[in-house]
C-alpha positions in Angstrom: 197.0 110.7 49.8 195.4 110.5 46.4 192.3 112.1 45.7 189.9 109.5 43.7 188.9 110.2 40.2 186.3 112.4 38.8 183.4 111.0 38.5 182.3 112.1 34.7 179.1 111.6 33.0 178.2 111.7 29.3 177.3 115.0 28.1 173.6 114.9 27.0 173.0 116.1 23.3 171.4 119.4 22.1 169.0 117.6 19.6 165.5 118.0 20.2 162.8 117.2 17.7 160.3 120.6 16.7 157.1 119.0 18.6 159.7 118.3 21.6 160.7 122.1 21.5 157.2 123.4 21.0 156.3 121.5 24.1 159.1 122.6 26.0 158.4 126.5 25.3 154.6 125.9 26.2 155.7 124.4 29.5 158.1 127.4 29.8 154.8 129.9 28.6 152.6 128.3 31.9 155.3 128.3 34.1 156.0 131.9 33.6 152.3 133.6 32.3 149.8 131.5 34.8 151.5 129.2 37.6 153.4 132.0 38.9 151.2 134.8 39.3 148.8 132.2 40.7 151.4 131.1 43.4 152.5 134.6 44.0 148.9 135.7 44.5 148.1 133.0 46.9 151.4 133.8 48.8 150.4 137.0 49.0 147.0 136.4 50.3 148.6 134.0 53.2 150.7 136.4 54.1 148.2 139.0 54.5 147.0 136.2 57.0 149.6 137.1 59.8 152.0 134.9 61.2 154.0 133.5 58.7 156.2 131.1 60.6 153.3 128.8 61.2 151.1 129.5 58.1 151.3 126.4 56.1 150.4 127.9 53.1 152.7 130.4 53.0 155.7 128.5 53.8 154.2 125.9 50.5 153.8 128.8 48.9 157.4 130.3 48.8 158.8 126.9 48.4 156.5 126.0 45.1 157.7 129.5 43.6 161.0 128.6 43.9 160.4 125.3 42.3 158.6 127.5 39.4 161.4 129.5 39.6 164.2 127.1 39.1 162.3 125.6 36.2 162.1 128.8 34.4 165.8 129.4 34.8 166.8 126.1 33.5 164.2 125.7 30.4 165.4 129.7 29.4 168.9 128.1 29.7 168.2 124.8 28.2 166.1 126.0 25.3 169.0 128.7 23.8 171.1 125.4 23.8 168.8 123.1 21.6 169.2 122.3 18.0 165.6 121.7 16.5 166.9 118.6 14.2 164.7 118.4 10.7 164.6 114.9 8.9 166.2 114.9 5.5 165.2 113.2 2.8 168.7 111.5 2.6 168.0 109.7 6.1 165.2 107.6 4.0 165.5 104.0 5.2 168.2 104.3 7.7 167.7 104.8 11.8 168.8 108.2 12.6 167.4 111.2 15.1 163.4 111.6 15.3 163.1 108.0 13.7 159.7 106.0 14.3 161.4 102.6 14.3 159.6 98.9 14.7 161.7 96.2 16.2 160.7 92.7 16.9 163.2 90.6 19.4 163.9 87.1 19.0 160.8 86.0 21.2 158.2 88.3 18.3 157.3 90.7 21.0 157.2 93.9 19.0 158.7 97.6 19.8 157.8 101.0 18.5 160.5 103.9 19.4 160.8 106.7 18.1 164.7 108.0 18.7 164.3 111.8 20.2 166.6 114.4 22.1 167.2 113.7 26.2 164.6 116.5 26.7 161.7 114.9 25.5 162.5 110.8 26.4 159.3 109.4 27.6 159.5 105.5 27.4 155.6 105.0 28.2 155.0 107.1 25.0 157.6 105.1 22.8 160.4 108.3 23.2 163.9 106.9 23.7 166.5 109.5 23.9 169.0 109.4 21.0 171.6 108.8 24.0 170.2 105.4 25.5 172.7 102.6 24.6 169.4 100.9 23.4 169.1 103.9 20.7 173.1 104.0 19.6 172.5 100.3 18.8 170.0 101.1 16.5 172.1 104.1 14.7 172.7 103.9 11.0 170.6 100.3 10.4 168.1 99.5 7.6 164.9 97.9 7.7 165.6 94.5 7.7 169.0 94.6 9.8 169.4 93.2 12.8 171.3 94.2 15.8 172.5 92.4 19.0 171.9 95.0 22.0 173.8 93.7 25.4 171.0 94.0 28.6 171.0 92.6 32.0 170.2 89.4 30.9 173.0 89.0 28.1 172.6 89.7 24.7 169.4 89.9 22.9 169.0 90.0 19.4 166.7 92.6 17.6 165.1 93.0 14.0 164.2 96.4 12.5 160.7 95.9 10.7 160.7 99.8 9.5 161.6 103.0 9.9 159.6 106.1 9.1 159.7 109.9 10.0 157.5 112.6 10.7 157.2 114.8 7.6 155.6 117.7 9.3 158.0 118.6 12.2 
């Protein structure tokens, strides 16, 4: 009997942008310096309570400071493996990472992204990562190009109005 195929998935990059690393080590800074010792304090405390089997905030306790924990292991990990990724002033005009692009589809609604590393996506703020298929159709245009981009609904033609990037990373 065969065994099915691997299921693979795309690796994710190692670009970040610097305010997307900066925000990453503060995160890693509370984890570590305040929500810990809280949690471990408070553990203590419910401990010192007796009967630990029942004591609800012990048993939340232990499990939040292994969430805490967990986190700290992967951002240590995950930050020794980013690349901060500068603008250059060759990148001028063209859509490339940590790009503040406008888009307009065929309808007029208009889009602000701006292109950044997997880390540090947040679509609510505008932050597509640089590995969304939305984002790989963008790669390398011009303001003024347009690109067709292949959804759910079919294909749906975009326009780049302009492209800009932050100076002071």
């Amino acid at each position: 009997m065969r065994k099915p195929p691997k299921q693979t998935f795309p690796k994710r990059s190692n670009y970040i942008t610097r305010s997307g690393y900066d925000e990453l080590e503060r995160e890693l800074r509370y984890l570590w310096k305040e929500e810990r010792p809280r949690v471990t304090q408070a553990v203590s405390e419910a401990a010192a309570l007796g009967d630990r089997s029942e004591n609800a905030e012990y048993i939340y306790g232990k499990k939040r400071l292994r969430e805490i924990d967990r986190r700290v292991r992967f951002l240590t990990k995950r930050l020794e493996q980013l690349n901060i990724v500068y603008p250059k002033a060759e990148q001028a005009g063209k859509v490339f990472f940590g790009a503040h692009v406008e888009v307009e589809n065929e309808e007029g609604e208009v889009f602000n992204y701006q292109l950044v590393g997997p880390d540090e996506f947040d679509v609510s703020q505008g932050k597509i990562s640089i590995d969304s298929p939305f984002a790989r159709a963008m790669l390398g245009k011009q303001q003024d190009d347009e690109f067709e981009f292949n959804n759910a609904e079919g294909v749906t033609l975009f326009f780049i109005n302009s492209i800009h990037y932050d100076v002071a990373q």
